[in-house]
N, C-alpha and C positions, 0 to 999 in steps of 0.2 A: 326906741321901737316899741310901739303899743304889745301887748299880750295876746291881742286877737289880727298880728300883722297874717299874712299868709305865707310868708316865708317860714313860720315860726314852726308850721304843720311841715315841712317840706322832710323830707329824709336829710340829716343835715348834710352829710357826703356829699350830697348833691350842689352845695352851694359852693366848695371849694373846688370841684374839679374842672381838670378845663376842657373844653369844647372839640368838636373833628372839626378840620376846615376842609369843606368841599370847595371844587372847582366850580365856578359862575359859570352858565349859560351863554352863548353867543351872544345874545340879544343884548345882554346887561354889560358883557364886558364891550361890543363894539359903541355902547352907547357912552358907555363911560370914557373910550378911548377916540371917541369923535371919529369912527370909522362908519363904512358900513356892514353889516352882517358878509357881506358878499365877500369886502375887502380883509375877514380873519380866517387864518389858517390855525384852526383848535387842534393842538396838540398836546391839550395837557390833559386830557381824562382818560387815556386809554380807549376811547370809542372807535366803532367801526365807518370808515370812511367813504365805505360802499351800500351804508344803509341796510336796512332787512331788504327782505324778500317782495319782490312786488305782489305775489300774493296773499301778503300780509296786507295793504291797503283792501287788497277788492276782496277778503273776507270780512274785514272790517266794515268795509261799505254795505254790505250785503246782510251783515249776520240781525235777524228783525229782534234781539229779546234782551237789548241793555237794561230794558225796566224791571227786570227779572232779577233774582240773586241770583249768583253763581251755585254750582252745586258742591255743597260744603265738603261734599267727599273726594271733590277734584277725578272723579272717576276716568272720564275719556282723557281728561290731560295726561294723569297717570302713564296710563297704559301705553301713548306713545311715547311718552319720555324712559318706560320701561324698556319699550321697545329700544331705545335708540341707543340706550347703557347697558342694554341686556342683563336685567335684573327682575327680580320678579315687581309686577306694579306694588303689592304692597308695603316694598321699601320704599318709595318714592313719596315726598311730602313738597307740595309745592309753595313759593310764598310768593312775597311782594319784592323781587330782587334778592341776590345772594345776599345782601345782607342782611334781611326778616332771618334766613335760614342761621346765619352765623349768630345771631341774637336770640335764636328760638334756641340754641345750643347753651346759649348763657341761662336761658330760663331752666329750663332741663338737670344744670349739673352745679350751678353757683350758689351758695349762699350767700352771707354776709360774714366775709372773713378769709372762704376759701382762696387757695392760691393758685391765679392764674398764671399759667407759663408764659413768657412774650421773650419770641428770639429776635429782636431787631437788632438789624432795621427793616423793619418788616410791615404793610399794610396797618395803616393808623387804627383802622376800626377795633383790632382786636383790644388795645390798651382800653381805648375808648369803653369798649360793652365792659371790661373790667371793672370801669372806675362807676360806670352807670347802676352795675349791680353789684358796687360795694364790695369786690372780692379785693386781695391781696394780691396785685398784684407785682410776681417777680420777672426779671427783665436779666435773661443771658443773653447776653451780647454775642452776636456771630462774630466770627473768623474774620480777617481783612482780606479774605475774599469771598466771603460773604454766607459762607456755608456754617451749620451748625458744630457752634460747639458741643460736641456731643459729651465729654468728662463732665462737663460742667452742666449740660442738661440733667443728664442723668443722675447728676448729682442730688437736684432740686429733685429730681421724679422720686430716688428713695425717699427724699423728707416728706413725702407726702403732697403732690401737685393733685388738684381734682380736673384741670382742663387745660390743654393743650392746641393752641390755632397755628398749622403751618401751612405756609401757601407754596404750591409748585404748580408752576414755578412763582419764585417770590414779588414780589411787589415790594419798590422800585427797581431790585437787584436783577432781575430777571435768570436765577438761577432754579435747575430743580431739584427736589428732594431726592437725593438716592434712594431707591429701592432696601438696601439693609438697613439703611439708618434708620427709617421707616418704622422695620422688622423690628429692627432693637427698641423704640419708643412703644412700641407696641404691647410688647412683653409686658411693660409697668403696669399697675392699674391707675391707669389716668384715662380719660377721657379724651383722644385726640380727635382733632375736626381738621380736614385738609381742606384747604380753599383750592378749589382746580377752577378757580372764573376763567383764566387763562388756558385752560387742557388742549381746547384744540387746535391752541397754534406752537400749541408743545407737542403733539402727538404721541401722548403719555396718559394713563389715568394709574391711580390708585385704587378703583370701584371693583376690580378683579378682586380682592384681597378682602373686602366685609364679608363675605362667608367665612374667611378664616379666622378673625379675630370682632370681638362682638364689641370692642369700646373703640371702633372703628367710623366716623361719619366723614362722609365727601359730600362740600357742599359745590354745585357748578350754577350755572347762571347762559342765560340766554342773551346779556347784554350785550358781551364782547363779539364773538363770532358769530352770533347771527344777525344785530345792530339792531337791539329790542333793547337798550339803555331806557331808553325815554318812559317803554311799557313797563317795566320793573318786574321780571320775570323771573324766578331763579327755583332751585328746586335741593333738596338734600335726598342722598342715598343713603337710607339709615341702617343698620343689623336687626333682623329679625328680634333678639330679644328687648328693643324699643318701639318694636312697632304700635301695639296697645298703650305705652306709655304717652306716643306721641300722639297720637290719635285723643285721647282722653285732654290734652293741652293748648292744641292747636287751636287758635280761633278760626271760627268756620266760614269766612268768608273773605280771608286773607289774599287771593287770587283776584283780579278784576274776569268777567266774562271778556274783558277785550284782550288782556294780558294772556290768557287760554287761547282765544283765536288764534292769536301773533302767534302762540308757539305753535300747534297745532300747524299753521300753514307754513312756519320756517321747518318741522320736520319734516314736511310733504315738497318740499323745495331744498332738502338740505344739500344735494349735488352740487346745484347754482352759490349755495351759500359757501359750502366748503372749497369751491374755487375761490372764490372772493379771498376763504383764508390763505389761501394757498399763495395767490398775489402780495396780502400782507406779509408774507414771509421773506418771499423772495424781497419786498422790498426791504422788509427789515435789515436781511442781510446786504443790501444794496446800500443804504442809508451807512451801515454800520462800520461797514469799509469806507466809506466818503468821510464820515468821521474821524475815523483814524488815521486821516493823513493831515488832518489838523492838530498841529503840533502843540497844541494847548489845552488838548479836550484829549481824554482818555476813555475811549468807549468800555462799557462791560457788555460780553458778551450776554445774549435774552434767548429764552425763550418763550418769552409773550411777543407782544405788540408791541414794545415800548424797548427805550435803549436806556439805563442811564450812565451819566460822563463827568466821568471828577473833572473842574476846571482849573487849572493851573496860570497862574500870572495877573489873574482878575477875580474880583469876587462875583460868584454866582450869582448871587441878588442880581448884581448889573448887567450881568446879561441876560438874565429873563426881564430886566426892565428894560431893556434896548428892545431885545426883539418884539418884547410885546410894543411899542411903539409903533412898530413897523408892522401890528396887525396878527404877531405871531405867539400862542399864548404854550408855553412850556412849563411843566413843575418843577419849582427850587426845591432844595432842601438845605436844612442846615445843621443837622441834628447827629446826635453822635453816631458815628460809621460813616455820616452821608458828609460828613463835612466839605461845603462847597461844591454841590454834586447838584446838575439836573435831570430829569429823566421828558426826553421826547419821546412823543407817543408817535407810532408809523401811521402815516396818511397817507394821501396819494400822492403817485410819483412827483407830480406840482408843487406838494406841499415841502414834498424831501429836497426835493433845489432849493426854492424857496428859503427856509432856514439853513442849508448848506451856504448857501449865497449869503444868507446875514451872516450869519457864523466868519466867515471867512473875511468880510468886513470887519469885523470886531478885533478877528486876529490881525490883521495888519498892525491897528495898535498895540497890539500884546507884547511888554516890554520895550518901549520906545520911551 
């Protein structure tokens, strides 16, 4: 390797760590699978199956000033998203999807060294920003059913933890964070960040609670319930005593002006939208019980949008490769907690037969 390669400048961390794997886009996977877009039922990213709001297109169409920058102070955004968390606007910081917000959290409190808390099996991105900004990171393993260990968190928080990611409800597990366990983490001086992408089909927040303690951040996001995935919209609730901090860090054009529209018109339409959640739920539980009477799939119960289902008699991989064959795209997992586990995400009631129906194919052969 020359001396002037460009790897050589690189942070070296950076060459050995390994990558997030996102879910592919319709387009790529019905191309790849010789289908048509028409003929896939996408259940593996957690998306909204009912789309945003139709007055998200016709502000869009209508709004004259794309060649404009956005306003770095995100000021009207703000205010409605204050409005809708009922907080003051100048806790609200908006970004490019929940995940800028969970990464602007890593800029904020990580060094190189510090140790990051990861209770999986838990949403991939947090190890991920760990390993990107070079922290330490420790990994307590949840309970076998799924909730925190709390002797053994608490344990890492007195050795000194600087940051803390828990999601309620969790991802893939679909569990929530208790209220005390919360309280108790709190206490520590660590920095905790609650992912709530999922809140309102949990009908829970944590956002009540940043007045009481100040190493307190909820990041939410506009993907899930209001079906602004594609816009990349997402927002953190931060404690008064980082508001100047975050302000002074922030890149100042991190929001798109069309990504402001979308929200803007999905809170001016959130009625419409909040039925839509409302149907995902009930299917959820619909789907959830049709599960469980397949005698080889073990549903956990959710409170998102998504189910995931330890599979017994077959390996996982092969059934998320059958189904996707048949058009239907599902997340495996394989990973310690998840062993042989998939999580389907709730679609329309079409979609939940659909995969019920494959499902139910596959078990016939289970154990023959």
């Amino acid at each position: 390797m020359s001396d002037k390669d460009i790897n050589s400048l690189l942070r070296p961390h950076l060459l050995q760590m390994p990558g997030y794997e996102p879910v592919e886009p319709i387009d790529v996977m019905a191309k790849r699978l010789g289908l048509s877009p028409a003929e896939i039922s996408k259940l593996d990213g957690n998306e909204n199956p009912y789309g945003p709001s139709p007055k998200v297109a016709e502000r869009l169409a209508k709004f004259p000033q794309y060649h404009i920058y956005p306003d770095p102070a995100q000021r009207v955004v703000r205010e409605a998203v204050a409005d809708y968390v009922d907080v003051d606007p100048d806790q609200i910081v908006m970004g490019n999807g929940s995940d800028e917000m969970l990464a602007f959290a890593a800029t904020l409190f990580l060094n190189h060294g510090d140790v990051l808390v990861n209770c999986a099996p838990t949403f991939g991105v947090y190890e991920f920003l760990g390993n990107v900004f070079g922290a330490r990171v420790v990994n307590v393993p949840r309970n076998e059913d799924f909730t925190i260990d709390m002797p053994s968190l608490e344990d890492v928080l007195k050795r000194g933890a600087k940051l803390v990611y828990l999601a309620s409800p969790n991802n893939p597990t679909g569990n929530l964070l208790p209220r005390e366990q919360l309280k108790c983490i709190l206490d520590y001086h660590v920095a905790v960040v609650i992912d709530e992408a999922y809140a309102e089909f949990a009908g829970e927040s944590a956002v009540g609670m940043i007045g009481k303690w100040d190493n307190l951040i909820v990041v939410r996001t506009f993907s899930k319930w209001a079906g602004l995935a594609g816009l990349r919209a997402g927002y953190a609730v931060i404690p008064p005593a980082l508001v100047e901090t975050v302000w002074k860090v922030k890149v100042p054009y991190n929001l798109t002006v069309a990504a402001e529209q979308a929200v803007l018109a999905s809170l001016e339409d959130r009625d419409a939208l909040m039925k839509n959640v409302r149907l995902i739920v009930d299917e959820r539980d619909r789907m959830f019980e049709r599960l469980g009477k397949l005698p080889w799939i073990r549903p956990f119960p959710s409170a998102g949008n998504y189910i995931l289902c330890e599979v017994r008699g077959v390996l996982a991989r092969d059934v998320r490769d059958t189904l996707r064959k048949k058009g239907i795209l599902i997340r495996y997992f394989d990973s310690p907690g998840l062993r042989n586990c998939v999580r389907i995400s709730v679609g329309l009631p079409k979609d939940s037969d659909r995969v019920i129906e494959a499902l139910q194919e596959i078990g016939a052969s289970v154990g023959k």
